[in-house]
Structures are given as C-alpha cells and as structure tokens.
VEXKETI-632327 format. One record per residue (C-alpha): residue in three letters; x, y, z negated. Coordinates in pm, 1 decimal, decimal comma. Each point is the difference from the previous one (the first is absolute). Layout:
<nodes>
type: ala; c1: X; c2: Y; c3: Z
...
</nodes>
This chain:
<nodes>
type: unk; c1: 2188,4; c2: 6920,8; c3: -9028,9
type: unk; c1: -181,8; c2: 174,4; c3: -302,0
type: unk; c1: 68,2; c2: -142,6; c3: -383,1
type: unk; c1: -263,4; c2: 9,5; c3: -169,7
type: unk; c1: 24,8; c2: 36,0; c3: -354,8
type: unk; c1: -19,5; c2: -369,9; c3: -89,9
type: unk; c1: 333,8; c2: -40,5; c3: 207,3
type: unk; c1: 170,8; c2: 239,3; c3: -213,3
type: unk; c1: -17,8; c2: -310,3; c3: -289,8
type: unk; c1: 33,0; c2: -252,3; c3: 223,9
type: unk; c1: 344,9; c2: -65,2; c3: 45,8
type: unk; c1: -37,6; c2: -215,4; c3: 320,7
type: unk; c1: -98,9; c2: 336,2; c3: 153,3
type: unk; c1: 367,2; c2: 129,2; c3: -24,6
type: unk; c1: 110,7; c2: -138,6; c3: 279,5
type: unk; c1: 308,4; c2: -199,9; c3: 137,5
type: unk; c1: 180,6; c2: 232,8; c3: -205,7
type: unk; c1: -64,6; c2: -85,1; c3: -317,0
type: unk; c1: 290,6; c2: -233,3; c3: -196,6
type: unk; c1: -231,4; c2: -362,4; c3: -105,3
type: unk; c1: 204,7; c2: -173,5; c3: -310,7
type: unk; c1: -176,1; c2: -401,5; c3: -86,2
type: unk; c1: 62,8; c2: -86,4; c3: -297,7
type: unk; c1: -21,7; c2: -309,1; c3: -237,9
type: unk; c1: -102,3; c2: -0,5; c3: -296,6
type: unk; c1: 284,5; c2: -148,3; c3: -211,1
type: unk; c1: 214,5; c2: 302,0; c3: 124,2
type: unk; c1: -235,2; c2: 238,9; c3: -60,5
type: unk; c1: -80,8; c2: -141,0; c3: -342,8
type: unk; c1: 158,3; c2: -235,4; c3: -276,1
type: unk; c1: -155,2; c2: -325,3; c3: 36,4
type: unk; c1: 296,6; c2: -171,7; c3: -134,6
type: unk; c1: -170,6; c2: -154,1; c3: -268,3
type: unk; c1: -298,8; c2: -148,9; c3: 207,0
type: unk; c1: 207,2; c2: -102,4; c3: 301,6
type: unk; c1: 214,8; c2: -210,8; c3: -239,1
type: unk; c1: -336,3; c2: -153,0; c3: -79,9
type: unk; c1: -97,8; c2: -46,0; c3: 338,4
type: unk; c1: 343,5; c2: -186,9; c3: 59,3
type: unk; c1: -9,7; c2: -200,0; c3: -253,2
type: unk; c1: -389,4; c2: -89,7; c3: -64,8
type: unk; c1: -153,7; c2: 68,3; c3: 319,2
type: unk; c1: -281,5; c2: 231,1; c3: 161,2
type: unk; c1: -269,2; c2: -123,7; c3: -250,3
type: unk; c1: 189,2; c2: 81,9; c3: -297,8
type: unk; c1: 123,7; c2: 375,0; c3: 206,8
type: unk; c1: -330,8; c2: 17,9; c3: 50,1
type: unk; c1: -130,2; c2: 34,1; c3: -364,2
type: unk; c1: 231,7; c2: 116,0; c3: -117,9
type: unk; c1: -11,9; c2: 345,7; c3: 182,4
type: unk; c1: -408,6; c2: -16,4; c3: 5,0
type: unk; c1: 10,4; c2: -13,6; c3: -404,7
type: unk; c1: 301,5; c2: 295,1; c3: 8,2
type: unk; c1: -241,6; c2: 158,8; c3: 283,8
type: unk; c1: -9,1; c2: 322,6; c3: -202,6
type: unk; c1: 365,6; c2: 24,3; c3: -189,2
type: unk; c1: 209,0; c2: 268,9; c3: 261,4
type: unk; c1: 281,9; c2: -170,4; c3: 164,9
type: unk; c1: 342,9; c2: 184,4; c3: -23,2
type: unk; c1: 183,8; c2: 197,6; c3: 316,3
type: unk; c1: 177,6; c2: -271,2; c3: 213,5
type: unk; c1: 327,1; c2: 116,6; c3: 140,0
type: unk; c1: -160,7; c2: 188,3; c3: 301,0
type: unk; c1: -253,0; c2: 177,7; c3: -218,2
type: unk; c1: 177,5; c2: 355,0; c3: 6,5
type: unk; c1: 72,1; c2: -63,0; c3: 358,0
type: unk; c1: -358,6; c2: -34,9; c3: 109,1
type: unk; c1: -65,5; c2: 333,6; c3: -275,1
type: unk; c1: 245,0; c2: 200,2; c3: 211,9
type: unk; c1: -131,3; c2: -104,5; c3: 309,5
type: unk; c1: -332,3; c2: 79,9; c3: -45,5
type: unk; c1: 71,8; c2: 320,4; c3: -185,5
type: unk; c1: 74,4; c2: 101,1; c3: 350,7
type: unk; c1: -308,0; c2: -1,0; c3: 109,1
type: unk; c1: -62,1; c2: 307,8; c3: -225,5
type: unk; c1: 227,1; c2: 189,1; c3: 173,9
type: unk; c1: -168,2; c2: -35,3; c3: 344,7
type: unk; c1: -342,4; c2: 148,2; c3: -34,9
type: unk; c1: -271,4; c2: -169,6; c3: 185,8
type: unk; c1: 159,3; c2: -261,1; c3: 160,7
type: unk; c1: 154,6; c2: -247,0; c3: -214,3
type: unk; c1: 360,4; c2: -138,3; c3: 203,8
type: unk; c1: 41,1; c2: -344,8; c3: -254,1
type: unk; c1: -231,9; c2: -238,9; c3: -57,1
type: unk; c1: 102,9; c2: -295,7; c3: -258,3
type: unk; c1: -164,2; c2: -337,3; c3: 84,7
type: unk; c1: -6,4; c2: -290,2; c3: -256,0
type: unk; c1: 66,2; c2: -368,5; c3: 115,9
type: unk; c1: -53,2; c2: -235,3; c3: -254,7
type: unk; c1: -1,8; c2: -415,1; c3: -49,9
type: unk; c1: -282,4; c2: 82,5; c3: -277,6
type: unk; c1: -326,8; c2: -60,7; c3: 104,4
type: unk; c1: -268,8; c2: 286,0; c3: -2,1
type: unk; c1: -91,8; c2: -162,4; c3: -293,4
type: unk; c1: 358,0; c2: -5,5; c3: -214,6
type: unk; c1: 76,8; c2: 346,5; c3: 188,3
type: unk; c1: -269,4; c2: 161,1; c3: -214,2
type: unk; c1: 248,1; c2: 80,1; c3: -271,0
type: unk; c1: 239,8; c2: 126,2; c3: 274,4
type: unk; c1: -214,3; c2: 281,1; c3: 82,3
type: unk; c1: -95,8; c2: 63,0; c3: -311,2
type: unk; c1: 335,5; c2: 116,0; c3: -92,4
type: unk; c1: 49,3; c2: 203,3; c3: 333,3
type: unk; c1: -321,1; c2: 196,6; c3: -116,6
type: unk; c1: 156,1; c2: 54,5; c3: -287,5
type: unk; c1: 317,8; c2: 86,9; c3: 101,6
type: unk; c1: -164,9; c2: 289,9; c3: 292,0
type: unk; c1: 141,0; c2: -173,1; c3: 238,9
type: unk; c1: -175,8; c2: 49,5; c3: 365,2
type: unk; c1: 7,0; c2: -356,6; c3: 113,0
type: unk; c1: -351,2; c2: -93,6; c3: 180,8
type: unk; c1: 74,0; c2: -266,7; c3: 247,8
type: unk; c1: 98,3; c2: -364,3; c3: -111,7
type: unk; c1: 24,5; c2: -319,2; c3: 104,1
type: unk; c1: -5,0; c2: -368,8; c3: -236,7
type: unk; c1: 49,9; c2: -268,0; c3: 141,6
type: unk; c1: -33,7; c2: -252,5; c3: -293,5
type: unk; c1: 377,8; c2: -147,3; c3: 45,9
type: unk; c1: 16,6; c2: -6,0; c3: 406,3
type: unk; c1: 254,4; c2: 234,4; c3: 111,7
type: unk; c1: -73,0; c2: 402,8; c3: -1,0
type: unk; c1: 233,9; c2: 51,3; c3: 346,4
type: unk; c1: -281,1; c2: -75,7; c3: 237,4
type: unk; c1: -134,0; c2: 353,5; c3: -89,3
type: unk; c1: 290,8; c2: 195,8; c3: -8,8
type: unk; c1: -77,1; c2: 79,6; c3: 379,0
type: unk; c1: -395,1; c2: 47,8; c3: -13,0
type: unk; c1: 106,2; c2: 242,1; c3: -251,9
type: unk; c1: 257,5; c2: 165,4; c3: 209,0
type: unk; c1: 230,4; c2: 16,0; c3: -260,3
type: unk; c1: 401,3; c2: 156,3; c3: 49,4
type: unk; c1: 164,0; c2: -203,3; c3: -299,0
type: unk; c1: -154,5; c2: -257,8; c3: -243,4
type: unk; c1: 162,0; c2: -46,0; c3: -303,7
type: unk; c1: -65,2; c2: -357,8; c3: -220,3
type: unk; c1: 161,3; c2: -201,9; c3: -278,9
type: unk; c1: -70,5; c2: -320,2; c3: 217,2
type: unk; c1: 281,7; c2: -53,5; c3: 227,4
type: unk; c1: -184,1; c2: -254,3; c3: 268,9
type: unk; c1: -326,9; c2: 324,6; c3: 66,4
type: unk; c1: 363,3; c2: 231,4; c3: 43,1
type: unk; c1: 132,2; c2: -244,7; c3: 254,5
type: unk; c1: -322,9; c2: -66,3; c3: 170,3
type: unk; c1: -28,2; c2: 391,6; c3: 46,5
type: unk; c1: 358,4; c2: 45,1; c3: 76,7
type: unk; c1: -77,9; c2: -252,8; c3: 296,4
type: unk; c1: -305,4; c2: 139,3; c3: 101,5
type: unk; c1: 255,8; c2: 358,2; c3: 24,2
type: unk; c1: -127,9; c2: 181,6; c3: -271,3
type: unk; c1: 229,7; c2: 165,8; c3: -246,3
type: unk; c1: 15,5; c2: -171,8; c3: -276,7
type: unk; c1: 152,5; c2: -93,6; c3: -357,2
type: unk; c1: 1,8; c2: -240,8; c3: -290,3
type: unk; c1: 19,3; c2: 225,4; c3: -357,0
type: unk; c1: 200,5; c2: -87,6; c3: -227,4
type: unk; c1: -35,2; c2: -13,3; c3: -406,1
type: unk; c1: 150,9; c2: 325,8; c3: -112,7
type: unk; c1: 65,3; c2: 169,6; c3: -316,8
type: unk; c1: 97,3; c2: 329,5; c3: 205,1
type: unk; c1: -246,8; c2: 280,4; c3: -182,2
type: unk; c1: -215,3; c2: 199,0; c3: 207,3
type: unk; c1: 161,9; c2: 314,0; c3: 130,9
type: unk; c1: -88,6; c2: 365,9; c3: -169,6
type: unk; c1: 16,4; c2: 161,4; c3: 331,1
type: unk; c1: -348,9; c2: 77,8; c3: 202,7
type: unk; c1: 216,9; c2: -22,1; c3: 305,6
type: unk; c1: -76,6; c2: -366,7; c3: 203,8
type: unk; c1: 407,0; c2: -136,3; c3: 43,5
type: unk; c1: 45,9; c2: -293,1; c3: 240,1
type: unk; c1: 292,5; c2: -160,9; c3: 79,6
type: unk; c1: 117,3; c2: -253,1; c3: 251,5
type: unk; c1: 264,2; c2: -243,3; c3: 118,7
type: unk; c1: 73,0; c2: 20,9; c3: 344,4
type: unk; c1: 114,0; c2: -322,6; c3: 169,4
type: unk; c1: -289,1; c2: -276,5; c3: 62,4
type: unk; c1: -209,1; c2: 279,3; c3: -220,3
type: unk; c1: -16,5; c2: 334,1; c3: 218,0
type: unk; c1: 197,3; c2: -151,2; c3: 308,8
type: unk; c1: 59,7; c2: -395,6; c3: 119,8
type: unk; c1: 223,4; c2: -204,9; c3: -142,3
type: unk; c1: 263,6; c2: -41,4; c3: 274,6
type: unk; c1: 288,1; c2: 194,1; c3: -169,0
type: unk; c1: -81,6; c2: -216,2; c3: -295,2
type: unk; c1: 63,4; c2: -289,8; c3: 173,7
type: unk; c1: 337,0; c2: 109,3; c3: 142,8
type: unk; c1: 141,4; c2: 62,8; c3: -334,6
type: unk; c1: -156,0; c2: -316,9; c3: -96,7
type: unk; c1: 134,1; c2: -245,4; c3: 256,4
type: unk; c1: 361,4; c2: 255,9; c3: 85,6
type: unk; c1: 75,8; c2: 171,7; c3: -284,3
type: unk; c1: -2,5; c2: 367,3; c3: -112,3
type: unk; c1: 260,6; c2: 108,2; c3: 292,0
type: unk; c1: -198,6; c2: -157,3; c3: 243,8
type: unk; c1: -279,8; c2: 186,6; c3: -99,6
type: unk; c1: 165,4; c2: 326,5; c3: 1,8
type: unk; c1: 151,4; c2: -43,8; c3: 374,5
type: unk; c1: -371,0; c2: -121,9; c3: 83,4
type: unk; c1: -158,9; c2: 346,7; c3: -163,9
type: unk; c1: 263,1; c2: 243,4; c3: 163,2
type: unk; c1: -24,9; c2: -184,7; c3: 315,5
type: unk; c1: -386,5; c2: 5,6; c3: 12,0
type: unk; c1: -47,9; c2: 384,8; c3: -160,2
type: unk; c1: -190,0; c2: 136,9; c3: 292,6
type: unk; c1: -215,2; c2: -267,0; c3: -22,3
type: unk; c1: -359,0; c2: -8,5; c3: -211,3
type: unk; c1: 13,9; c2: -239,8; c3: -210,7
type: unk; c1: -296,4; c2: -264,3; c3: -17,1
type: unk; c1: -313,7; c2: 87,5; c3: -169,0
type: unk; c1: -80,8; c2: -172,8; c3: -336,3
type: unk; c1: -297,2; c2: -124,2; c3: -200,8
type: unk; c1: -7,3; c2: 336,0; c3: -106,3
type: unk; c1: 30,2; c2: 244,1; c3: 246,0
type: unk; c1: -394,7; c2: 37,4; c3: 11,6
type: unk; c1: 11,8; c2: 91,2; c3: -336,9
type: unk; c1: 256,2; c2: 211,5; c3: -12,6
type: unk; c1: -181,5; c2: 192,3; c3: 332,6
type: unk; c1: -327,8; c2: 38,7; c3: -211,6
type: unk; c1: 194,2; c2: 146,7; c3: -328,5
type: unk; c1: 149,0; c2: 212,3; c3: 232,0
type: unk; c1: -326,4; c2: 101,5; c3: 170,6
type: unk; c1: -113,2; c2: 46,5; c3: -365,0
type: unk; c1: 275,9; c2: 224,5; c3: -103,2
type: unk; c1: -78,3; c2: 182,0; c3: 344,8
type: unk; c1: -309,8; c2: 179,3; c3: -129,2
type: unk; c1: 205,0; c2: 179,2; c3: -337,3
type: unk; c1: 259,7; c2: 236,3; c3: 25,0
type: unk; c1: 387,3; c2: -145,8; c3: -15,3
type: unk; c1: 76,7; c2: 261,3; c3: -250,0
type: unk; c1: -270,6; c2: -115,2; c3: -253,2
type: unk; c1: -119,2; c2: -358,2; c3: 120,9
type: unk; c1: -181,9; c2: -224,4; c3: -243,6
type: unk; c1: 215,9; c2: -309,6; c3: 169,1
type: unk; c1: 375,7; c2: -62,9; c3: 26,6
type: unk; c1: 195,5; c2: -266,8; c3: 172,5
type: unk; c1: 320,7; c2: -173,4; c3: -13,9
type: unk; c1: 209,8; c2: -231,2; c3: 176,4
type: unk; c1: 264,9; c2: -162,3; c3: -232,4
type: unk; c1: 152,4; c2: -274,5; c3: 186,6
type: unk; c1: 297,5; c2: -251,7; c3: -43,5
type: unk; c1: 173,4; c2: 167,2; c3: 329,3
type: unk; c1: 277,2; c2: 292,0; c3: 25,9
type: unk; c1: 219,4; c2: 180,9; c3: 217,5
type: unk; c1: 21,2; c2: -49,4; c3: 271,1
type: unk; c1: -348,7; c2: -257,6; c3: 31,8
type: unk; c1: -196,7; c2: 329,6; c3: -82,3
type: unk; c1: -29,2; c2: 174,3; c3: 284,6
type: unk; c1: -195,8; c2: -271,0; c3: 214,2
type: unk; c1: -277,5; c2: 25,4; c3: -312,7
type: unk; c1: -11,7; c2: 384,8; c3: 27,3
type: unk; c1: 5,9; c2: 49,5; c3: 405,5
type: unk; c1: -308,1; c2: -310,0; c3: -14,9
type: unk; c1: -197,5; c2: 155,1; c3: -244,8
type: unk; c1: 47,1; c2: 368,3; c3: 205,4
type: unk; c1: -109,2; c2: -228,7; c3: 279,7
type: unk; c1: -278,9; c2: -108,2; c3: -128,4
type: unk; c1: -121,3; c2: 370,3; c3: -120,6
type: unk; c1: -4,0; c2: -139,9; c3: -415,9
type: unk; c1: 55,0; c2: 228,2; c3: -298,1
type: unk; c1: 247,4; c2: -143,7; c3: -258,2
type: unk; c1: 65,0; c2: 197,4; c3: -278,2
type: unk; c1: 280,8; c2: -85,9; c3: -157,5
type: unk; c1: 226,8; c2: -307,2; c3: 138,7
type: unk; c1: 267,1; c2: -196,3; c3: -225,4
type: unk; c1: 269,7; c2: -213,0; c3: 143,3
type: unk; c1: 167,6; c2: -181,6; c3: -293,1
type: unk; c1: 215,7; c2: -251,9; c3: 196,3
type: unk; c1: -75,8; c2: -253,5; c3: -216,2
type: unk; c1: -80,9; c2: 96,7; c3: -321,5
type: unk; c1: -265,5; c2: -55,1; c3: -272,5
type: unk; c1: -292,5; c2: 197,9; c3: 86,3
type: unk; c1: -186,0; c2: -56,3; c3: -289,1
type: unk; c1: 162,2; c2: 335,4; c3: -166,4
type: unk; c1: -35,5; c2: 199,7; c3: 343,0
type: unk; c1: -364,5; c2: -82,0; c3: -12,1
type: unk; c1: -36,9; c2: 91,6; c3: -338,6
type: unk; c1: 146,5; c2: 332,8; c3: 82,8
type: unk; c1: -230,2; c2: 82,2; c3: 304,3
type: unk; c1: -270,6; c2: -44,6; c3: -219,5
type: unk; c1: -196,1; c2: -327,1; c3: 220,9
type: unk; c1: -328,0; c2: -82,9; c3: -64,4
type: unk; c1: 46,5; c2: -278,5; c3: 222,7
type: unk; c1: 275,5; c2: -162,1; c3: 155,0
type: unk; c1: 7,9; c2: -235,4; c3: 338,2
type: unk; c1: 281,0; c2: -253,8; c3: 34,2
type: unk; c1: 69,1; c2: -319,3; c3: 199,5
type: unk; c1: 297,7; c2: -145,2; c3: -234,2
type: unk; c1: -105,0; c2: -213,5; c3: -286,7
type: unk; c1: 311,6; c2: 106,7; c3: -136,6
type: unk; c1: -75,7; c2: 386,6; c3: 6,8
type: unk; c1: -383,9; c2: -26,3; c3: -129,7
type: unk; c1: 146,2; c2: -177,2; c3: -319,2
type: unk; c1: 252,7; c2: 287,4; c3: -43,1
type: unk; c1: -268,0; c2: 277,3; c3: 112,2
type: unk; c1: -331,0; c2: -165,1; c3: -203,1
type: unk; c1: 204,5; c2: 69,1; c3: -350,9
type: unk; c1: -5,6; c2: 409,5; c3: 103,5
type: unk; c1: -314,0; c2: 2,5; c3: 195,0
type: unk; c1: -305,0; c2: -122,6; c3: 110,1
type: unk; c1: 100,8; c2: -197,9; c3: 307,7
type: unk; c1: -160,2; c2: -240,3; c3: 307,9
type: unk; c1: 201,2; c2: -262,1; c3: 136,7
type: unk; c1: -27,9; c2: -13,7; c3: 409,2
type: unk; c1: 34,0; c2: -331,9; c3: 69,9
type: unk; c1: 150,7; c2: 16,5; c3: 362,2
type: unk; c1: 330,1; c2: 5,2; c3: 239,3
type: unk; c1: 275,6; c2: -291,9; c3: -97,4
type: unk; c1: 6,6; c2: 115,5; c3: -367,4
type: unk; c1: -271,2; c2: -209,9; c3: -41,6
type: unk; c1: 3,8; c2: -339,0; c3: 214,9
</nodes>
C-alpha cells in the first residue's frame, strides 16, 4: 500500500508495530491539589476550580519524563513514528481544556484523548489499541488489568527525573512478566518448596503475565536500533535466585524477548538496585516492594497474582 504524505504524521498509519501508551491525566500531570478538591467538595467545586486556573500550567506528574522519553523516540525513527501516547482522563472535554494546554506547552505529541466526565477511562483502552495504560486510579488499572491489558497504578514519588536520554525500564517478574504460580508455592509451602518446585519445573515455560505483551512490544521497539547504541534498556530485577533463575532465562529465550540486564536479589530491597540501573519506571506486583522501590524511583504498582487478593 502507498503512504501518502499525510500518513507520515498520522501515527495510526504506523502500523501494528507501533508501542500505544494511555495515559491519565493525574500521572501525567500534578493534579494533587484539585483532586483533593474533587474528594472533598465534589465535581462542581473541581469543576471551577480548574476552569478559573484554566490558564496557570500544571506541574510534571510522576510519569511526565516517562512520556518525554518515550516520545523523544519518535525522533529517532524518521517517518514513521513507533509510540503514540494516548490520554484517558475522568475530566470532561470541558475541565480537560487546561490539560492540554499544558501538553502544548510542554511539546509533548499527545493528539488523541478521551474524557469521560467521571465514568471510567478503561472502556477505551482497547478501541485505542493500547500495550500498557498507566493511571493513579486503582479501580480504571484493575478494570484494564481484567480486560488483559498491561497495566499499573503510579505511585506518588519524590524520585527526580533521570539525566540520562536513554529510556530505562525495569520489571518484576512473577505475576508481572510471568503468572503467579511460583508465587503461590512459596506463599502457601514455603521458600524450599518453591525451590524444589523451580528446579523440578526448569524445562518448563513459565506462564505468561499481564505483561508479557508489553514486554514483546518494548522488545519489538528496541528491535529497530542497534544493541550497541539503543535508545531503550531493560531489566529484570526480581525477588528470585539460584537456582529459580534458570526457568526465567530458558522462558524468556523461549519466547524470543530481549532483556538487558537481569537482577536476582533473593530477597532483598530493590529500591537501591533500581536506583542503580537508572529506572524510569518500575513494574511490581508486591505492595511491599512498590513502597520500598517508589522512594528511589518512579514506580506502578501491578495489582495482580496472590500478592494482591
């Protein structure tokens, strides 16, 4: 089929290539302030409030230099532009005004939204075709989780933004990458258990997780850049060790995925690891490990597997 060379700018052109990140707007911007309003005074008050502020510039939210680096790639990939950002919001078109106000200020290539006036955004996750959606309301993350889309609650963090042009993502691996079930052997038998299970089952692929489609489109992303000088790095830094690590390295061979650098900490704090790597964004399923990981970067809690019922 022949572009033309109104495709080349329109990003639905790219194909099924091309790595779709929704959005909401209280993690792409700080809307602490007016969502405490919201809370506490309702959508009247919310309302007002951000039609009289209509033309103050919000602040970065915690996934603001995310969504930068993201985008920047399109600059590297000539005509065809391989990420498209897509804002979900609970504004309406009408509050949302001073949403994309600050993303033409802030050069940031978001054209397609959707405001739903307070109903939930996840019903257009999928029209949207979207590989992960990223929100600060848990219930739209759950609804999209269910619906199997990638996806993650962000968390207030007081991480700064990273110096580094390079995009750095990191994730968990149980009930994150892969499915819960060795999760729920160490849960219900203990750590020994677990181990027997792993070195029995190390031929075997593990399940797939809530974000294996992710992780394939990242690495169909880092695909089209050389290794030696890619604008995207990934790690897996995950709770497990020797000798649990060789099932996650033979699946991931399996399934033909890139990981760039892969940390097995047997238990400890990742927060520091994380901070080390350099994340821009980090996917966990453990309440316990966000809280630790949120204080060193920006991170997005995956509410799935048994960590979370």
């Amino acid at each position: 089929m022949t572009r033309t060379a109104s495709d080349a700018h329109d990003p639905s052109s790219a194909g099924d290539n091309r790595l779709v990140v929704a959005i909401s707007s209280r993690a792409l911007f700080d809307l602490g302030d007016s969502h405490e309003l919201f809370e506490h005074q309702g959508l009247d008050a919310y309302r007002a409030f951000q039609i009289e502020h209509e033309n103050e510039l919000l602040k970065p939210g915690v996934a603001f230099p995310l969504v930068q680096k993201l985008l920047g790639l399109n600059k590297l990939a000539g005509d065809v532009p391989p990420v498209e950002v897509i804002l979900l919001s609970r504004n309406s078109g009408d509050t949302g005004l001073r949403i994309f106000n600050a993303i033409q200020h802030y050069g940031l290539e978001i054209s397609r939204a959707a405001f739903t006036s307070g109903a939930p955004t996840s019903d257009y996750i999928a029209p949207f075709k979207a590989d992960l959606f990223l929100s600060a309301n848990a219930e739209d993350v759950g609804r999209a989780l269910a619906a199997g889309v990638a996806a993650a609650t962000i968390l207030p963090s007081t991480a700064p933004p990273r110096a580094t042009e390079q995009l750095r993502i990191a994730f968990d691996g149980d009930a994150v990458i892969f499915g819960d079930e060795g999760e729920r052997v160490s849960r219900e038998e203990g750590l020994e258990a677990f181990h027997r299970s792993e070195h029995k089952l190390a031929n075997e692929p593990l399940s797939v997780g809530p974000f294996r489609g992710f992780l394939t489109a990242v690495h169909r992303l880092q695909a089209a850049f050389p290794a030696e000088d890619s604008p995207i790095r990934t790690a897996l830094v995950t709770a497990r060790s020797a000798p649990a690590h060789k099932r996650v390295i033979l699946t991931l061979r399996r399934w033909g995925v890139r990981i760039d650098e892969a940390l097995f900490l047997g238990g400890r704090d990742k927060g520091p690891f994380l901070d080390a790597f350099g994340a821009d964004i980090f996917f966990d399923d453990s309440p316990a490990n966000v809280e630790s990981a949120r204080k060193h970067v920006a991170t997005g809690h995956v509410p799935h597997g048994v960590s979370n019922r």
